[in-house]
Gaussian input, Z-matrix of N, CA and C with variables (Angstrom, degrees):
# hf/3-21g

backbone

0 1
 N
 C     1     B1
 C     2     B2     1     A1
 N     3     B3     2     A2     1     D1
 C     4     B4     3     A3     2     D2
 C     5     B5     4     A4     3     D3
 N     6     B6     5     A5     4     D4
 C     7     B7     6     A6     5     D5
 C     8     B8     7     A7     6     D6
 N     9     B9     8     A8     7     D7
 C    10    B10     9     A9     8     D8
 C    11    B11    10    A10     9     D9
 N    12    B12    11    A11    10    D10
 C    13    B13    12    A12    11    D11
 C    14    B14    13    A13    12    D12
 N    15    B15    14    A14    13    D13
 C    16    B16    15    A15    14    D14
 C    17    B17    16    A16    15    D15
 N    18    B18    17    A17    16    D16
 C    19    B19    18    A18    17    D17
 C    20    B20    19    A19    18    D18
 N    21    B21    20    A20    19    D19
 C    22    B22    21    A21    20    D20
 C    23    B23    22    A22    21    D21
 N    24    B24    23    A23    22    D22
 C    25    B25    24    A24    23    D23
 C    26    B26    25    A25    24    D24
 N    27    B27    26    A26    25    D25
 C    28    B28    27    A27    26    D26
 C    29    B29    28    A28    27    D27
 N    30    B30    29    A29    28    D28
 C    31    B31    30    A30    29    D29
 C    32    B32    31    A31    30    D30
 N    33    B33    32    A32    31    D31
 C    34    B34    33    A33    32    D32
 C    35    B35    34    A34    33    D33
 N    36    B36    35    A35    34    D34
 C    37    B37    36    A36    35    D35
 C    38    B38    37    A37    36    D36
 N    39    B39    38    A38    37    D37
 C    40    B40    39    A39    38    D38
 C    41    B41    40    A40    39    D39
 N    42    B42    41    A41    40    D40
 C    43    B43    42    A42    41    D41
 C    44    B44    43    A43    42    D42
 N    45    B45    44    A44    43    D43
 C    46    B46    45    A45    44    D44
 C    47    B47    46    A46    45    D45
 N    48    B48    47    A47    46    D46
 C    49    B49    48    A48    47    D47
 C    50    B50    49    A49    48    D48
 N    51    B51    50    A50    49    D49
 C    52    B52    51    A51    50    D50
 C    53    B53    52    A52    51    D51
 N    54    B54    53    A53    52    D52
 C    55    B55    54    A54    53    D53
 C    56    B56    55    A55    54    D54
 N    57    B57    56    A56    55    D55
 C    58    B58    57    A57    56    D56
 C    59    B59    58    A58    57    D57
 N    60    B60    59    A59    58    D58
 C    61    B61    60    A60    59    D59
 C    62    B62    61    A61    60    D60
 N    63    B63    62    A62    61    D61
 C    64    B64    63    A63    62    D62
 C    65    B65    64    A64    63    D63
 N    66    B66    65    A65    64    D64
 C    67    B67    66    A66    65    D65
 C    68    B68    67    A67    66    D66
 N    69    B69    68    A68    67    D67
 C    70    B70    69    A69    68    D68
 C    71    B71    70    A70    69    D69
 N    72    B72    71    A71    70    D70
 C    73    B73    72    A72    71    D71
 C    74    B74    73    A73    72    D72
 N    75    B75    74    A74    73    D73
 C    76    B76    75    A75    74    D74
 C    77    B77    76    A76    75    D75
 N    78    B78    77    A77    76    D76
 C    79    B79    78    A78    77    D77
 C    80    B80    79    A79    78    D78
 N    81    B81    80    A80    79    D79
 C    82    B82    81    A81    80    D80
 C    83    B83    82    A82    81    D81
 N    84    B84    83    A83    82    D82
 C    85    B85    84    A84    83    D83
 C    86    B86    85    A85    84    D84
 N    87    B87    86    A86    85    D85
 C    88    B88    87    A87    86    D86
 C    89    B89    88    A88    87    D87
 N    90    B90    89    A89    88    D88
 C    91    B91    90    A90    89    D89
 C    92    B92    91    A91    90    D90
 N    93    B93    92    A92    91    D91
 C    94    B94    93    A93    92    D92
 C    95    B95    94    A94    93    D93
 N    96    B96    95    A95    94    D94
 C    97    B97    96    A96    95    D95
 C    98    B98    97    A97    96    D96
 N    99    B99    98    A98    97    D97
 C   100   B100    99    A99    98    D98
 C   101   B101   100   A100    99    D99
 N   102   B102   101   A101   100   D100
 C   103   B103   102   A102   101   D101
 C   104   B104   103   A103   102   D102
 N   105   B105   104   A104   103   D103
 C   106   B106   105   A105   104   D104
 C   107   B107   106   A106   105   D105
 N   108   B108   107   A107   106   D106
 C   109   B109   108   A108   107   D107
 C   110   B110   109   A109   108   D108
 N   111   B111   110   A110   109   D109
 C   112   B112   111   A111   110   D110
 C   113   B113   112   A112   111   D111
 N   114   B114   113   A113   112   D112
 C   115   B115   114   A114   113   D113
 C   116   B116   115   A115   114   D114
 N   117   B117   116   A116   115   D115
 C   118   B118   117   A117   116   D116
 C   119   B119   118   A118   117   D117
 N   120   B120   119   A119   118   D118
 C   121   B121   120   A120   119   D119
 C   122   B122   121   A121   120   D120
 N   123   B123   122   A122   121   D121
 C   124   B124   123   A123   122   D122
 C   125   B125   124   A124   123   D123
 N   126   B126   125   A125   124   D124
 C   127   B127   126   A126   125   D125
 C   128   B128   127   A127   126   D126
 N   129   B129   128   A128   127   D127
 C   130   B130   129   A129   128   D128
 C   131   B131   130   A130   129   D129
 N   132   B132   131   A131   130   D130
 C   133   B133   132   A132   131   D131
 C   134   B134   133   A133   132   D132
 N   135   B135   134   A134   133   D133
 C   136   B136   135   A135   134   D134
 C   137   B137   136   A136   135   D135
 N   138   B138   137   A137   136   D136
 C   139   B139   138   A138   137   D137
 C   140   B140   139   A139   138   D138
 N   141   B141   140   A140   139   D139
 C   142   B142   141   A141   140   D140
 C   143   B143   142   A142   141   D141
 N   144   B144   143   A143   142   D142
 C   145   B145   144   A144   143   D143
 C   146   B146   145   A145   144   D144
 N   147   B147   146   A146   145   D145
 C   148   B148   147   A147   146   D146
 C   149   B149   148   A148   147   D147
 N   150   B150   149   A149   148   D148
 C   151   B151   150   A150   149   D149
 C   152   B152   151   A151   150   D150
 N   153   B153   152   A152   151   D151
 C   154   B154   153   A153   152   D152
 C   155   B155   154   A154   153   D153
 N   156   B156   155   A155   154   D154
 C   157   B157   156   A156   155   D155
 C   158   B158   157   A157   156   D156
 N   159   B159   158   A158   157   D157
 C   160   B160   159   A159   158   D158
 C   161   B161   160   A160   159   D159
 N   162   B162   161   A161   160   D160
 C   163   B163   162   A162   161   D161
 C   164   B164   163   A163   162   D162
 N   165   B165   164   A164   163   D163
 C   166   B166   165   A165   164   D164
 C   167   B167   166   A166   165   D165
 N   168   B168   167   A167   166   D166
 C   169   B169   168   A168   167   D167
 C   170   B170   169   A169   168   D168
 N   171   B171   170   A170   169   D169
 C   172   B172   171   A171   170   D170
 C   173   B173   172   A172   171   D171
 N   174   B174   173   A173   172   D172
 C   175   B175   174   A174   173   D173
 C   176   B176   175   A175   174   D174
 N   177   B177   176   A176   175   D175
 C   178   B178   177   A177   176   D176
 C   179   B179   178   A178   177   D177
 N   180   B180   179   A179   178   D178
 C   181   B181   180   A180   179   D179
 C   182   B182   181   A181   180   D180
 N   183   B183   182   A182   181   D181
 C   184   B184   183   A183   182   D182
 C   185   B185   184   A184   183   D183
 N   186   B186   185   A185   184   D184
 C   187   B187   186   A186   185   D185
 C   188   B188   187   A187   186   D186
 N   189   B189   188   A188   187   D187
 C   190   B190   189   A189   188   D188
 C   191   B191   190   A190   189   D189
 N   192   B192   191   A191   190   D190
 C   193   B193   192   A192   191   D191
 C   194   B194   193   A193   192   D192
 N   195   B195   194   A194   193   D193
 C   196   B196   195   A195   194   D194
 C   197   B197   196   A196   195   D195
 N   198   B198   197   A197   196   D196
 C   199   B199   198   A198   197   D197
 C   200   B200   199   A199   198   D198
 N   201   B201   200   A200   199   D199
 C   202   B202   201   A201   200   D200
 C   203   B203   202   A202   201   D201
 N   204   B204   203   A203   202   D202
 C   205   B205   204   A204   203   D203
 C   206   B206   205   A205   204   D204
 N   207   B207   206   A206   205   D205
 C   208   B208   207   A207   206   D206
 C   209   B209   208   A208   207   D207
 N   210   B210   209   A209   208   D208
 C   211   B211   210   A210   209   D209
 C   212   B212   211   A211   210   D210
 N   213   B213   212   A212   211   D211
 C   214   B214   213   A213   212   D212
 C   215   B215   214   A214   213   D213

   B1=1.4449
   B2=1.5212
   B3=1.5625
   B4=1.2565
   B5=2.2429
   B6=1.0179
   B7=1.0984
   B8=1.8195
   B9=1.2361
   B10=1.3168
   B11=1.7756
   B12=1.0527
   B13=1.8007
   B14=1.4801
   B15=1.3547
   B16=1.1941
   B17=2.0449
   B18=1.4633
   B19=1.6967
   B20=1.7529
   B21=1.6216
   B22=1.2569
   B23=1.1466
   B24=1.3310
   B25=1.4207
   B26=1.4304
   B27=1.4233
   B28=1.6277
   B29=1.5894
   B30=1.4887
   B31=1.5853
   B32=1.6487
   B33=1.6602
   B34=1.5456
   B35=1.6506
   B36=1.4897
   B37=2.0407
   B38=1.5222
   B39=1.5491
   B40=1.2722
   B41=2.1203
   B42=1.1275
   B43=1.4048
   B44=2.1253
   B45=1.3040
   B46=1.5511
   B47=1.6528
   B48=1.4146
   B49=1.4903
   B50=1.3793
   B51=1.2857
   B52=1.2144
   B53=1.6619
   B54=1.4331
   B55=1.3680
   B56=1.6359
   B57=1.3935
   B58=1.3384
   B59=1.5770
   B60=1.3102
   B61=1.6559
   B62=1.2680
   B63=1.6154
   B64=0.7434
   B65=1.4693
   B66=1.0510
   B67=1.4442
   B68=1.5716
   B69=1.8326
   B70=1.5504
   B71=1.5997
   B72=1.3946
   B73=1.4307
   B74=1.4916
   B75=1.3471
   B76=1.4260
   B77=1.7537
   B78=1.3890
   B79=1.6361
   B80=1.5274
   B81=1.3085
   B82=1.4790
   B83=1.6343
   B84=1.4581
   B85=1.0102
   B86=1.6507
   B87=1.6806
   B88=1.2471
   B89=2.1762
   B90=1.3009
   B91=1.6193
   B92=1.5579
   B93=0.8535
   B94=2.3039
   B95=1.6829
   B96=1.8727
   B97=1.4997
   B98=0.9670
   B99=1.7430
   B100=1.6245
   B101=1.0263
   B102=1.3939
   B103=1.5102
   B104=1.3244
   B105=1.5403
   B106=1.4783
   B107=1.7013
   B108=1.4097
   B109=1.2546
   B110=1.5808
   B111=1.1313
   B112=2.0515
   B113=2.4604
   B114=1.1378
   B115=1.2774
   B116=1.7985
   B117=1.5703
   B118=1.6676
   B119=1.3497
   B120=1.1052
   B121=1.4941
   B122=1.6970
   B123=0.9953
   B124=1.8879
   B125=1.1504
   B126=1.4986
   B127=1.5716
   B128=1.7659
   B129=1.1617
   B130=1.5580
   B131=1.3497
   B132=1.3436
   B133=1.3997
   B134=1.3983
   B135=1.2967
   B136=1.6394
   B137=1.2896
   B138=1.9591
   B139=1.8701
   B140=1.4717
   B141=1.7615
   B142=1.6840
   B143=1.2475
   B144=1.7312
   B145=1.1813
   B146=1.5972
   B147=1.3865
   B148=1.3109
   B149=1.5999
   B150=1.1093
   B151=1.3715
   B152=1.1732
   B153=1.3502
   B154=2.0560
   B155=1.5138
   B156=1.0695
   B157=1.4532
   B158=1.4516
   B159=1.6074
   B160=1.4358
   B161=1.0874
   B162=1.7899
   B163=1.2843
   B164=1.6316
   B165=1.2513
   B166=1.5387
   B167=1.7006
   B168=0.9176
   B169=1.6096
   B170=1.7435
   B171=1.1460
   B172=1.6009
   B173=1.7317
   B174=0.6691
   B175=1.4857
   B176=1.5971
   B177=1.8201
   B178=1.3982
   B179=1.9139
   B180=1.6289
   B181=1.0894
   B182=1.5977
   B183=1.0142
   B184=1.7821
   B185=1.0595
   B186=1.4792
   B187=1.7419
   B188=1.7860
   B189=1.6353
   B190=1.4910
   B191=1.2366
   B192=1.5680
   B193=1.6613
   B194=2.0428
   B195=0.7958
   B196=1.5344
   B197=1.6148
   B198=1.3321
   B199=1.4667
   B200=1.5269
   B201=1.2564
   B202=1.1548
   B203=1.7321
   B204=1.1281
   B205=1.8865
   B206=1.6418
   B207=1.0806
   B208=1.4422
   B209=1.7424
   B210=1.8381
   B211=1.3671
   B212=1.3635
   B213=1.3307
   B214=1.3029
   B215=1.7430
   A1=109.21
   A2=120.87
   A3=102.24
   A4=82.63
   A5=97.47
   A6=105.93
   A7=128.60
   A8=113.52
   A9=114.84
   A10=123.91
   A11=111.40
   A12=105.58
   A13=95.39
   A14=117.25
   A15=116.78
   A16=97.77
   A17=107.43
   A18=111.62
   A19=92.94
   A20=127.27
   A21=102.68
   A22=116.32
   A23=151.53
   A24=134.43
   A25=82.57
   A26=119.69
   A27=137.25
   A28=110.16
   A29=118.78
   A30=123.96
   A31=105.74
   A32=100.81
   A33=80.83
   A34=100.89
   A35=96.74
   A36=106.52
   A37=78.40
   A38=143.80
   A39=131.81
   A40=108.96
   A41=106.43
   A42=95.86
   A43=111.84
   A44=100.07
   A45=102.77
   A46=126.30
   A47=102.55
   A48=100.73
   A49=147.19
   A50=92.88
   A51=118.80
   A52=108.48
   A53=94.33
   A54=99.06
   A55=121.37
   A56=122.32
   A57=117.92
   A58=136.18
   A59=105.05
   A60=115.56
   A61=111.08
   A62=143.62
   A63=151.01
   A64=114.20
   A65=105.87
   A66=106.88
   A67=128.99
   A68=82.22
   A69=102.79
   A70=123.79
   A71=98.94
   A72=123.74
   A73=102.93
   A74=129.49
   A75=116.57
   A76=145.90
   A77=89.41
   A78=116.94
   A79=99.50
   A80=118.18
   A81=118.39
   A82=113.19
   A83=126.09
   A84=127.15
   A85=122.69
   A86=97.14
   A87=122.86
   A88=92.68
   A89=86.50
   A90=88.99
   A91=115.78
   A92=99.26
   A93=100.17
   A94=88.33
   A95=115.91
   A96=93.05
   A97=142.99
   A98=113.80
   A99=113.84
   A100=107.16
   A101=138.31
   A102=106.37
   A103=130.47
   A104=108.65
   A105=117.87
   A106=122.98
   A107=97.77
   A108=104.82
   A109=114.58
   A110=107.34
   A111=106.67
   A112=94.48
   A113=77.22
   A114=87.15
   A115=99.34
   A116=115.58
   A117=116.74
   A118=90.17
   A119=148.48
   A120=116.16
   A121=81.57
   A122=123.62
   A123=126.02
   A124=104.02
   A125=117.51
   A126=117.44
   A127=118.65
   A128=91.36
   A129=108.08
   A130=113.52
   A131=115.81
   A132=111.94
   A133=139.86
   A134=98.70
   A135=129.93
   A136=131.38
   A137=70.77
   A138=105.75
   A139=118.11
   A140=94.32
   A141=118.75
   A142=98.24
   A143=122.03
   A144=123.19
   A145=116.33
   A146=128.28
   A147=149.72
   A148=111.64
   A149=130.26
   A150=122.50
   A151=139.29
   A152=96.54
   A153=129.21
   A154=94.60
   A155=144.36
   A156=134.59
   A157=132.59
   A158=99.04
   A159=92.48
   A160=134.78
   A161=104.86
   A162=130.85
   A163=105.91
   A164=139.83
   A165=145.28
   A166=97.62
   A167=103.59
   A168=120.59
   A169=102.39
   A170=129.24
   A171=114.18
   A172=111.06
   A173=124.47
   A174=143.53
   A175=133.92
   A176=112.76
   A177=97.98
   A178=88.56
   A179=122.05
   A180=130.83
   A181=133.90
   A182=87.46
   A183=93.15
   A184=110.26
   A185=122.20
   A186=143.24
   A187=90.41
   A188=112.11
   A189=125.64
   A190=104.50
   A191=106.71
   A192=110.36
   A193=102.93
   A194=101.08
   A195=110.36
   A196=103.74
   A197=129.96
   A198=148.25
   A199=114.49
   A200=126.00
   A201=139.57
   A202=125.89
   A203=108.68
   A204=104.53
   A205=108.62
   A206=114.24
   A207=136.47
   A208=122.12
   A209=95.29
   A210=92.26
   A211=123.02
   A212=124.24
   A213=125.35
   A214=117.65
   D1=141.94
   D2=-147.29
   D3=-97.49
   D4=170.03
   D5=177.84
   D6=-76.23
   D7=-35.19
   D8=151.95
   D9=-137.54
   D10=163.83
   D11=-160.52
   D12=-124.03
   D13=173.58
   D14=-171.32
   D15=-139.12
   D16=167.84
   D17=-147.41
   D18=-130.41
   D19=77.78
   D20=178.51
   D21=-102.82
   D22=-164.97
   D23=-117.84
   D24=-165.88
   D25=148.94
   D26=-168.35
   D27=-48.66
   D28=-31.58
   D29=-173.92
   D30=-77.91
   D31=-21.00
   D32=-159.85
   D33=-110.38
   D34=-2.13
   D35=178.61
   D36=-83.04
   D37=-80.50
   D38=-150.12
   D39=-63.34
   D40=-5.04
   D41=170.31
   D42=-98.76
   D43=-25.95
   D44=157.25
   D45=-69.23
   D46=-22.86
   D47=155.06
   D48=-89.01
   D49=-4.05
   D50=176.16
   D51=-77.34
   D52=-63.34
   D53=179.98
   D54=-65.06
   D55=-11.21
   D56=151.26
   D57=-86.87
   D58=-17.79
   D59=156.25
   D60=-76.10
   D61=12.33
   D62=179.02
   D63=-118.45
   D64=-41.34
   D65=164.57
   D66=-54.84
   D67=-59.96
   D68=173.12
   D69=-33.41
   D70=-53.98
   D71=-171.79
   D72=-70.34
   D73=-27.80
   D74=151.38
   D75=-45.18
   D76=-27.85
   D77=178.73
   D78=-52.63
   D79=-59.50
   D80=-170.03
   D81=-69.69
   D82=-1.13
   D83=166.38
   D84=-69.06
   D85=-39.80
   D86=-169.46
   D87=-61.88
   D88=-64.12
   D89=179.72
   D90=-49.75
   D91=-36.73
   D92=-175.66
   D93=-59.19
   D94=-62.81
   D95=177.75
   D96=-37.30
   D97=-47.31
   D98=177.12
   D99=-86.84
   D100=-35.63
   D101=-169.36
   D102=-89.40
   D103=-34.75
   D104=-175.34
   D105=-87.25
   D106=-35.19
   D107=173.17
   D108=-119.45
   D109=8.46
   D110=155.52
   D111=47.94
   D112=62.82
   D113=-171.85
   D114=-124.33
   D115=67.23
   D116=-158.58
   D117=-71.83
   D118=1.80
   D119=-145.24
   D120=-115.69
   D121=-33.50
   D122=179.37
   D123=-80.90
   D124=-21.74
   D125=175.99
   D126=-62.69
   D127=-36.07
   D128=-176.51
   D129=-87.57
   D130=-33.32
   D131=151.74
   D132=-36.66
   D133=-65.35
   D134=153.22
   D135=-4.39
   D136=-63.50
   D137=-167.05
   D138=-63.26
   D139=-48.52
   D140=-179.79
   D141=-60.30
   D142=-69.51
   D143=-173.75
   D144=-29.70
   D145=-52.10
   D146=175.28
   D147=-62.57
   D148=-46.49
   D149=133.94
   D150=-1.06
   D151=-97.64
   D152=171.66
   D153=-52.26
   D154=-49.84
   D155=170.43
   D156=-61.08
   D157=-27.23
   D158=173.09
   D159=-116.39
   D160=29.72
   D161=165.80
   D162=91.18
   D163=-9.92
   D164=159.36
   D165=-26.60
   D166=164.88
   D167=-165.77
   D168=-119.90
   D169=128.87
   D170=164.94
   D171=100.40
   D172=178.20
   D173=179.28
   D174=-126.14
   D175=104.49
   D176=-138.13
   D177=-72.34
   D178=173.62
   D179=140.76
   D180=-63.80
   D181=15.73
   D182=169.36
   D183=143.81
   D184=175.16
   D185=-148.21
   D186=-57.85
   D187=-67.79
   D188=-153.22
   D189=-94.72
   D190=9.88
   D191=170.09
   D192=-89.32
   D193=-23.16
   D194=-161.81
   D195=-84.11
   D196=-28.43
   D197=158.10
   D198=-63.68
   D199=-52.65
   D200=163.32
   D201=-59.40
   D202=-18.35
   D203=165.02
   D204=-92.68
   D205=112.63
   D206=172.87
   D207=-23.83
   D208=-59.64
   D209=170.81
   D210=-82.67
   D211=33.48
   D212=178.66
   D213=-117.99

């Protein structure tokens, strides 16, 4: 239990949701690269990008490397 909590206010919970339905909704971009249009090089972009955003540590080695580490 964390030791102190914090109190945010309706503008700034609906702008944190925003920005995670936004994220989210990036994921399926990543997939149109690899699967449909075999387009690895935006895939990996994607991938990193999706990474670096969701706080993962490091830099994956590639598109289906970045799916494959657990804590990510």
């Amino acid at each position: 239990m964390p030791d102190r909590t914090i109190t945010i206010d309706r503008d700034q919970r609906d702008g944190l949701y925003e920005l995670v339905r936004n994220h989210l909704g990036g994921i399926e971009d990543f997939w149109i690269a690899l699967e449909r249009t075999k387009d690895f090089a935006t895939a990996e972009r994607l991938g990193q990008e999706f990474a670096e955003t969701s706080g993962c540590s490091g830099t994956s080695a590639g598109a289906s490397t970045m799916f494959a580490r657990a804590g990510c």
